[in-house]
C-alpha atoms as a printed R data frame, in Angstrom:
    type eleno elety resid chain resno       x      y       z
1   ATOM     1    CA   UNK     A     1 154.949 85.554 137.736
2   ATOM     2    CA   UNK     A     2 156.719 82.894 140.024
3   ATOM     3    CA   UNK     A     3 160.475 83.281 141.007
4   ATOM     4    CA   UNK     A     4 162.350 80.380 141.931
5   ATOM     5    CA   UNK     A     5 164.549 81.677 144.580
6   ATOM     6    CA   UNK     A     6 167.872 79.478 144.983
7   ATOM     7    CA   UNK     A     7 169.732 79.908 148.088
8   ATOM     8    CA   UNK     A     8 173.284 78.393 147.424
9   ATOM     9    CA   UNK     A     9 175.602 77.867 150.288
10  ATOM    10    CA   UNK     A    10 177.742 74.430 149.504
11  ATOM    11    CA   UNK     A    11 176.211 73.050 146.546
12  ATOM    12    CA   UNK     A    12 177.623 73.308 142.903
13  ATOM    13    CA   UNK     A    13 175.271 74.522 140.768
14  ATOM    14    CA   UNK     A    14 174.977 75.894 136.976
15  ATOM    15    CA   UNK     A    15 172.779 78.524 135.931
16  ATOM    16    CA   UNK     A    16 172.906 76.769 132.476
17  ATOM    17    CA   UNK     A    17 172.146 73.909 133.650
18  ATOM    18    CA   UNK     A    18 169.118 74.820 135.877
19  ATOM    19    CA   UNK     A    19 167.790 76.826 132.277
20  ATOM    20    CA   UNK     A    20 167.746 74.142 130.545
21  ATOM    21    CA   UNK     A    21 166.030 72.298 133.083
22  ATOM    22    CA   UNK     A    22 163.315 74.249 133.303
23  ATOM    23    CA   UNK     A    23 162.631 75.552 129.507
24  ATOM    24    CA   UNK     A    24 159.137 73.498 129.800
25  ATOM    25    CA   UNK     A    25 158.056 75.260 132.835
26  ATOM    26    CA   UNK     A    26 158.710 78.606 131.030
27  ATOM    27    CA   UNK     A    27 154.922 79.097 129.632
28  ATOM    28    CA   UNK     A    28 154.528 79.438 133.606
29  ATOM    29    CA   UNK     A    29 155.837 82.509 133.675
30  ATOM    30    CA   UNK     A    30 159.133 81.684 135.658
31  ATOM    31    CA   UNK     A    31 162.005 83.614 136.682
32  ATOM    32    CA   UNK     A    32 165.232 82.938 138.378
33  ATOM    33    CA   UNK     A    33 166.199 84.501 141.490
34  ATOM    34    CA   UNK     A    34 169.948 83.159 142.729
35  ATOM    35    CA   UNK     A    35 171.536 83.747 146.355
36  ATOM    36    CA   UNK     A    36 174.588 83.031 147.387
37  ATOM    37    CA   UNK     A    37 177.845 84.185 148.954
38  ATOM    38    CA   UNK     A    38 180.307 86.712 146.695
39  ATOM    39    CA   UNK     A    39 183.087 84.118 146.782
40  ATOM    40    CA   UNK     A    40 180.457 81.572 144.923
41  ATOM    41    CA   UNK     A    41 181.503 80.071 141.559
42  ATOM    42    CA   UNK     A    42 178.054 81.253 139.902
43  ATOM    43    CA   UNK     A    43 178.927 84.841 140.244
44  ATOM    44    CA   UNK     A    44 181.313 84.524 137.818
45  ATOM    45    CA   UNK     A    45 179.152 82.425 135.560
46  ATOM    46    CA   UNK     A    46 176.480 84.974 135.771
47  ATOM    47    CA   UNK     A    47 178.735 87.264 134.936
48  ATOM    48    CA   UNK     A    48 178.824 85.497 131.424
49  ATOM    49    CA   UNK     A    49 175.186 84.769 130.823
50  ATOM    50    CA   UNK     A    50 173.378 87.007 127.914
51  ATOM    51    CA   UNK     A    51 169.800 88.353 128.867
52  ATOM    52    CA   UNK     A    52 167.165 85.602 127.608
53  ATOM    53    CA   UNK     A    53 163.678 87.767 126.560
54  ATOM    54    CA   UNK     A    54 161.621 84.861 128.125
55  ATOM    55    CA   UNK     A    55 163.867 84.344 131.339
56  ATOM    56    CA   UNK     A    56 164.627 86.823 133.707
57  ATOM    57    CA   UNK     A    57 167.483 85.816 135.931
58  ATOM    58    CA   UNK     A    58 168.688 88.169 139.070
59  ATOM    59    CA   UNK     A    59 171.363 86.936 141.125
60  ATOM    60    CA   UNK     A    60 171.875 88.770 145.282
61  ATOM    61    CA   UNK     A    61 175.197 88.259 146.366
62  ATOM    62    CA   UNK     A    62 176.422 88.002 150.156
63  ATOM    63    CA   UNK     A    63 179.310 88.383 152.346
64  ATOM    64    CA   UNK     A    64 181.214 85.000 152.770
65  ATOM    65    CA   UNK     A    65 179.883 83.356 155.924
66  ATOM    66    CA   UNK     A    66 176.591 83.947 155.276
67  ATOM    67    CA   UNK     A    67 174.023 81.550 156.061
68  ATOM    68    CA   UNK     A    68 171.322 80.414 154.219
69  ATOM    69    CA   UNK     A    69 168.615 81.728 156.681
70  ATOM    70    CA   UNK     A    70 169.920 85.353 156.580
71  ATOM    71    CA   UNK     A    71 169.875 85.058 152.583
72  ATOM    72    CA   UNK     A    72 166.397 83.502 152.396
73  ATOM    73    CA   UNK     A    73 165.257 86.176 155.364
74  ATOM    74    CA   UNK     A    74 167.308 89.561 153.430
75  ATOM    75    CA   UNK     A    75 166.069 88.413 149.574
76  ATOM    76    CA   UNK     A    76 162.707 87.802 150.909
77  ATOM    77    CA   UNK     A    77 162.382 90.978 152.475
78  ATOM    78    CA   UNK     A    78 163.921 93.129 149.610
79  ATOM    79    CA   UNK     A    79 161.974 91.682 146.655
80  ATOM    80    CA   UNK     A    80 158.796 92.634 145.488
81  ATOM    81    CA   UNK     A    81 155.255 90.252 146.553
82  ATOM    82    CA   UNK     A    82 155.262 87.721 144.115
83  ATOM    83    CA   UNK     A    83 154.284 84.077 143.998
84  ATOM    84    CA   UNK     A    84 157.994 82.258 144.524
85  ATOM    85    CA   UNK     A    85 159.207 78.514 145.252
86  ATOM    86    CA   UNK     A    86 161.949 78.198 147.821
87  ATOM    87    CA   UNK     A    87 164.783 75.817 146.618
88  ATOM    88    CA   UNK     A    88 167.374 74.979 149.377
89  ATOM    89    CA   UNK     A    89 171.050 74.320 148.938
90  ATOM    90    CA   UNK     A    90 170.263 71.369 150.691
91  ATOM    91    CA   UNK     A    91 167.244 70.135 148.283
92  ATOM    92    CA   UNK     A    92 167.267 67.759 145.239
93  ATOM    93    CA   UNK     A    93 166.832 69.811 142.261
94  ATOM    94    CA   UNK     A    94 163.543 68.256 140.585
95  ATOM    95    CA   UNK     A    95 161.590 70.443 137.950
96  ATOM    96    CA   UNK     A    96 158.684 68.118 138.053
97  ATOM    97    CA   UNK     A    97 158.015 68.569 141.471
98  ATOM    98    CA   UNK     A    98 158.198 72.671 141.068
99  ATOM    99    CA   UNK     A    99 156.208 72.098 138.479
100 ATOM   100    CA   UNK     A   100 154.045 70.159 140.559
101 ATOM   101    CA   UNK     A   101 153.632 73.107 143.028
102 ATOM   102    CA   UNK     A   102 152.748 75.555 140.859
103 ATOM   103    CA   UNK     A   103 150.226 73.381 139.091
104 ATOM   104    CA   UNK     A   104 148.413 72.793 142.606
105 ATOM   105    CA   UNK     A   105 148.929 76.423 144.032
106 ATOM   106    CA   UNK     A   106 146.656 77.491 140.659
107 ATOM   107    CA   UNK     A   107 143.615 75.747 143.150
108 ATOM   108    CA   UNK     A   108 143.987 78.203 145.466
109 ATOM   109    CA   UNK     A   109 146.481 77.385 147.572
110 ATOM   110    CA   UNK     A   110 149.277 79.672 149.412
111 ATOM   111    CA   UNK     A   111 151.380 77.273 150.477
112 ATOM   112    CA   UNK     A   112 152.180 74.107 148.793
113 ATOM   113    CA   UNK     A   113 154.795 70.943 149.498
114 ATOM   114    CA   UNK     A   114 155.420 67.436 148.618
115 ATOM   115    CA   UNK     A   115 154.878 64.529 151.674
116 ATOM   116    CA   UNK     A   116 156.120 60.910 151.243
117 ATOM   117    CA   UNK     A   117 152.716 58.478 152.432
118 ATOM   118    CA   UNK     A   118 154.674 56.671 154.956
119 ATOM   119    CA   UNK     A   119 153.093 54.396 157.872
120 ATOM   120    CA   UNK     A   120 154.277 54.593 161.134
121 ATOM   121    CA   UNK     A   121 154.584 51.941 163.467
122 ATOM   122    CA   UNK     A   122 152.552 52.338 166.910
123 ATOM   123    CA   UNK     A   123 156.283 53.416 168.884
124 ATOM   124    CA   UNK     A   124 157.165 56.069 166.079
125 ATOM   125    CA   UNK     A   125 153.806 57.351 165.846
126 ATOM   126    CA   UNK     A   126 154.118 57.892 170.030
127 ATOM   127    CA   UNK     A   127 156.658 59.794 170.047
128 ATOM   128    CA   UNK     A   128 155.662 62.088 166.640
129 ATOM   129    CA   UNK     A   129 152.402 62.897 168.568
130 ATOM   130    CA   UNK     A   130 154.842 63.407 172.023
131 ATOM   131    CA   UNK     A   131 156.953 66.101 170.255
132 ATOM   132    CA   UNK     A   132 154.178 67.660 168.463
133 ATOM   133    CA   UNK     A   133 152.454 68.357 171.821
134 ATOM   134    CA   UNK     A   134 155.554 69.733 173.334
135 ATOM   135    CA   UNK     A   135 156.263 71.848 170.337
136 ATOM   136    CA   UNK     A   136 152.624 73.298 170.720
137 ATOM   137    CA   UNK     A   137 153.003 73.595 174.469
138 ATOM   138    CA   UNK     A   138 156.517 75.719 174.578
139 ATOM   139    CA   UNK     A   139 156.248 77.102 171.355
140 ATOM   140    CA   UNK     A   140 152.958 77.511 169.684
141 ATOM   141    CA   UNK     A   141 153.876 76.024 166.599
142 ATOM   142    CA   UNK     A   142 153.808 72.501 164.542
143 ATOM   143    CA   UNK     A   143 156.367 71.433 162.131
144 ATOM   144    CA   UNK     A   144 155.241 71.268 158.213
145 ATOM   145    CA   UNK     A   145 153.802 67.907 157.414
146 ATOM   146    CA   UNK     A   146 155.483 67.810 153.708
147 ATOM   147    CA   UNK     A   147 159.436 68.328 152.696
148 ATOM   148    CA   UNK     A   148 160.889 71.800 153.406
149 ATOM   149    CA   UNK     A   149 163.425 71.505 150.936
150 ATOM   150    CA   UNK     A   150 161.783 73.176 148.008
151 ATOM   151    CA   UNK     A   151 158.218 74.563 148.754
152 ATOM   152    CA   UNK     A   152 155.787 76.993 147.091
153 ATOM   153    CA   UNK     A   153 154.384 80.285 148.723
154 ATOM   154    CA   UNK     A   154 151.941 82.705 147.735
155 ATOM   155    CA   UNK     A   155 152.056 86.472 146.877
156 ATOM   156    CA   UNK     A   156 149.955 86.685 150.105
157 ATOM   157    CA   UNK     A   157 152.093 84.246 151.751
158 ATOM   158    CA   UNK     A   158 155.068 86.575 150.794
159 ATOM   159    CA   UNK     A   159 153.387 89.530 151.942
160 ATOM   160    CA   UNK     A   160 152.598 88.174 155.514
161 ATOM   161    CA   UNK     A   161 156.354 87.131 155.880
162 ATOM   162    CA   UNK     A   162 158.141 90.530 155.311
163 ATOM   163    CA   UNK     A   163 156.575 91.081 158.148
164 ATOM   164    CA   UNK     A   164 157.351 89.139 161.090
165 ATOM   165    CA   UNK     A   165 159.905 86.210 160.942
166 ATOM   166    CA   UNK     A   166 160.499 85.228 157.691
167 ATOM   167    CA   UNK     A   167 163.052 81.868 157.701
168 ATOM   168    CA   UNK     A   168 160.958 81.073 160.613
169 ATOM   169    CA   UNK     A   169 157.461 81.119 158.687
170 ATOM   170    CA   UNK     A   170 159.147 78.861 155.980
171 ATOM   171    CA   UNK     A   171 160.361 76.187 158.318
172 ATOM   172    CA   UNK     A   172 157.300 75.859 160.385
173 ATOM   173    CA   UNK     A   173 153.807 76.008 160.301
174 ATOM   174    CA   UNK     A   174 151.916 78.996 162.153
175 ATOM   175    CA   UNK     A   175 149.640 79.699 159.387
176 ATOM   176    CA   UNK     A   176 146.103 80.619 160.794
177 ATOM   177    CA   UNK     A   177 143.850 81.920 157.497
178 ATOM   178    CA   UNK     A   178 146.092 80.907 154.437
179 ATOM   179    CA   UNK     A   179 145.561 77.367 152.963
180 ATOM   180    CA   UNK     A   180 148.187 74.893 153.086
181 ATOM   181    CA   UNK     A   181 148.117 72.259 150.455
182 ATOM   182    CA   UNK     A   182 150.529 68.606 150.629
183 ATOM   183    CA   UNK     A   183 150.776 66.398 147.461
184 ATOM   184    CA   UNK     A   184 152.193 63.131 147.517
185 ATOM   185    CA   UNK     A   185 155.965 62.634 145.563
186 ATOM   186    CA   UNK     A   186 158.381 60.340 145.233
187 ATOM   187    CA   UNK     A   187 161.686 62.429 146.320
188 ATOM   188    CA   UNK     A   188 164.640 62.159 148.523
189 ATOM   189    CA   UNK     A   189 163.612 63.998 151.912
190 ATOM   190    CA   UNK     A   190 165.844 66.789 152.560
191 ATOM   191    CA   UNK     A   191 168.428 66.936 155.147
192 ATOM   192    CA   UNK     A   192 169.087 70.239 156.337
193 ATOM   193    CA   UNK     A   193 173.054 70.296 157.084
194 ATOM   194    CA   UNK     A   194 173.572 73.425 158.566
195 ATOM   195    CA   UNK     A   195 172.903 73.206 162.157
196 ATOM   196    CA   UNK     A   196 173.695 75.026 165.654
197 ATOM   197    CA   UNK     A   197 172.539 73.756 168.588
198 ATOM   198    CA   UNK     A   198 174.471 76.297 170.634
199 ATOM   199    CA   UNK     A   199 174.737 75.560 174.207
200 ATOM   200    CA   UNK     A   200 171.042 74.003 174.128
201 ATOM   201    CA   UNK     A   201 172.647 70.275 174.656
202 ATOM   202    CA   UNK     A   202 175.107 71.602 177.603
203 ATOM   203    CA   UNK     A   203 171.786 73.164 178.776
204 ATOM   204    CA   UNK     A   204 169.895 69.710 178.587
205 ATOM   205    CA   UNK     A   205 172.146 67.927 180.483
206 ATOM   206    CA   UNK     A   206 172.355 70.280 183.316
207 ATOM   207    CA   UNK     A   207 168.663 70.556 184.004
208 ATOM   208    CA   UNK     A   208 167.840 66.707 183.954
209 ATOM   209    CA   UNK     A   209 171.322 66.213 185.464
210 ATOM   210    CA   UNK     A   210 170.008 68.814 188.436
211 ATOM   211    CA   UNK     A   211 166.901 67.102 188.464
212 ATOM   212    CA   UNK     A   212 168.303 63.866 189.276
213 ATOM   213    CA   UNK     A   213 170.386 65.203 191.754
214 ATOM   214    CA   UNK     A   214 167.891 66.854 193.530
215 ATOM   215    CA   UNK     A   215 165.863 63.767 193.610
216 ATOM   216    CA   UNK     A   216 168.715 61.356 194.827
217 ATOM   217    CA   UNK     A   217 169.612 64.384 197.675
218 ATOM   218    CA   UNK     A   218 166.264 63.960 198.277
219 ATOM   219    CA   UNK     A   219 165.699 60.454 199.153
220 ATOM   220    CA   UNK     A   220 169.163 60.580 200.809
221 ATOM   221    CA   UNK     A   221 168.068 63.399 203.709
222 ATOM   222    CA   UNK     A   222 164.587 61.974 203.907
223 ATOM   223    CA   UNK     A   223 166.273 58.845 205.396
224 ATOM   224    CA   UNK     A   224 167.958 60.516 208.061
225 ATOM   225    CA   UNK     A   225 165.644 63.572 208.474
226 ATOM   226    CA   UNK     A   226 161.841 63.785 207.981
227 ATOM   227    CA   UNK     A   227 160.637 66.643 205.333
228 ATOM   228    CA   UNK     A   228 157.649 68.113 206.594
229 ATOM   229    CA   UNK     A   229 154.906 69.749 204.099
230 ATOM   230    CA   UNK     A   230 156.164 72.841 202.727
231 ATOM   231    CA   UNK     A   231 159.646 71.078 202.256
232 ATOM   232    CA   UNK     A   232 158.250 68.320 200.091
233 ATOM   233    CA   UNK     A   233 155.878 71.179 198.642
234 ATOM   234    CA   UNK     A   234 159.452 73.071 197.519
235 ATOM   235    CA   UNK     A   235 161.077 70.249 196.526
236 ATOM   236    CA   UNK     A   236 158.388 69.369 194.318
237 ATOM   237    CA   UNK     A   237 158.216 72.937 192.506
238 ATOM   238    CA   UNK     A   238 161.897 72.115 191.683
239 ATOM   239    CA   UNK     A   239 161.200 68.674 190.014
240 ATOM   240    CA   UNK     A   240 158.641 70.395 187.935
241 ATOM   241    CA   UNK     A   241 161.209 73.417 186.987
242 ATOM   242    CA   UNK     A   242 164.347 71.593 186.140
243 ATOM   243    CA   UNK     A   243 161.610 68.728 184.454
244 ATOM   244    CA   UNK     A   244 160.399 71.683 182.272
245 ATOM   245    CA   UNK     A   245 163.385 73.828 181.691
246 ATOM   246    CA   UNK     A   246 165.186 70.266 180.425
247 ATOM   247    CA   UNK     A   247 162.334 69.524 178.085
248 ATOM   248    CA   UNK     A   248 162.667 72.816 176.519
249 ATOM   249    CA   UNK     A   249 166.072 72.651 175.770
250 ATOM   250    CA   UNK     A   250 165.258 68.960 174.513
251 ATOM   251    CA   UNK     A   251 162.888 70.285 172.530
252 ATOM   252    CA   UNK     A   252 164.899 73.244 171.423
253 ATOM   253    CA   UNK     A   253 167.505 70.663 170.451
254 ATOM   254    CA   UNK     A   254 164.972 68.401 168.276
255 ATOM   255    CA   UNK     A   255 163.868 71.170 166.589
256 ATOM   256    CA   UNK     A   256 167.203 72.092 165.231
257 ATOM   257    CA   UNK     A   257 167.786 68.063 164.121
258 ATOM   258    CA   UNK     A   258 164.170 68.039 162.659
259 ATOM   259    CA   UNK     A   259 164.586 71.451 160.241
260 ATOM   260    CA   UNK     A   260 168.042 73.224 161.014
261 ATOM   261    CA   UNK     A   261 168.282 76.521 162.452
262 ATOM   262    CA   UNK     A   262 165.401 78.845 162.679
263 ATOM   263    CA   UNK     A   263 166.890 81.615 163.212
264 ATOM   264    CA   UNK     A   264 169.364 84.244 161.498
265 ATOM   265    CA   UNK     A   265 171.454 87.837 161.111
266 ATOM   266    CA   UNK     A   266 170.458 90.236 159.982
267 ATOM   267    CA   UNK     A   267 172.993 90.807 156.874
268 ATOM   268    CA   UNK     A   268 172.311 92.678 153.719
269 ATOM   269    CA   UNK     A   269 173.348 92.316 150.271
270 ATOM   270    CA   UNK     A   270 176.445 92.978 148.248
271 ATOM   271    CA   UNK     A   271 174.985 93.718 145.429
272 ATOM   272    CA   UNK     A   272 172.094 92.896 143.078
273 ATOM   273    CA   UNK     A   273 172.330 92.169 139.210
274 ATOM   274    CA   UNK     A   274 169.711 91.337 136.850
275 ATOM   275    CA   UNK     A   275 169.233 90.223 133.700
């Protein structure tokens, strides 16, 4: 069986409508999975939904506030292994493309999700390959090549997330043995709305702010004093810190406008209902 987990923040959605969506994906063996805050108007719709014999539908609901990381990171956790595509509040809604996924994932795949072929230019392809080494360098990891707004994982996929980080594992890619599968789609790339950068832009600006300061202070007392060894040696060592502390928070801050936020609370549910 595959569940189609919804996580539902902002978005208006019908759990009629998505039914009726997917009634030709039902010879998959589907079922619904729905997560969203207890203030959301689907509660009440589920609320008057009859049980279907060839649709199971369970809806989790959460306090208000919650975001979508601590839903996908709390359902995930609390639901038995099972095959299951991830559909964002953020995503466009497209049955052919889940049905997409599932076809592929049948070719032994754990991980599938849709890419646009797009060509770079020379400048844009730079700076892709200048992040992706700095992501690799401070944090061992490279983004997903495809769309993270609705993606398919595995049973084993699912097992390996409960655990370790789970809204971390599917935002970016540090897979080592499971095999990761992109097909080409035409869809509207999702942009992830929900983002914190914290204090990682104030941070930023301080470090390559320092940096310049130290370097101007620099040149300033080396025109009226001369720096011997060891003070050029230990002014050096600061370039390099405040260089690399400000490219962390850079890249802390690029990560968060590439996917959102990777990380969450730990909140559990209100309540569970199933039909």
């Amino acid at each position: 069986m595959t569940t189609i987990l919804f996580c539902v923040t902002t978005k208006k959605i019908s759990i009629s409508e998505i039914k009726k969506q997917i009634k030709d994906i039902l010879k998959n063996d589907i079922g619904l999975f729905f997560a969203c805050e207890k203030t959301n108007a689907i509660v009440k719709e589920f609320e008057t939904l009859k049980p279907d014999k060839h649709l199971t539908i369970q809806l989790s609901t959460f306090p208000a506030g919650t975001s979508e990381e601590s839903m996908i990171e709390n359902t995930l956790k609390n639901i038995p292994n099972s095959n299951f595509v991830l559909v964002r509040n953020d995503a466009d809604f497209s049955v052919e493309l889940i049905e997409k996924l599932i076809a592929e994932s049948k070719h032994g795949f754990d991980i599938v999700m849709a890419k646009k072929t797009k060509k770079e230019n020379f400048l844009s392809k730079f700076f892709s390959n200048i992040s992706k080494k700095l992501c690799d360098l401070f944090f061992n990891f490279t983004f997903y090549e495809g769309d993270i707004g609705i993606q398919f994982f595995s049973e084993q996929a699912h097992s390996i997330m409960k655990s370790t980080n789970t809204t971390l594992l599917t935002k970016i890619n540090r897979w080592i043995a499971l095999n990761i599968k992109y097909i080409e789609f035409d869809f509207e790339k999702t942009n992830i709305k929900a983002k914190n950068y914290k204090n990682n832009i104030t941070k930023t600006t301080i470090y390559f702010g320092l940096f310049v300061l130290t370097l101007v202070g620099a040149i300033i007392l080396g025109s009226f004093i001369n720096i011997n060894f060891i003070g050029g040696l230990l002014l050096f060592f600061v370039y390099i810190a405040f260089i690399a502390l400000g490219l962390r928070s850079l890249m802390d801050v690029y990560t968060i406008k590439k996917i959102g936020n990777i990380s969450c609370e730990n909140i559990n549910e209100i309540e569970r209902k199933k039909l």
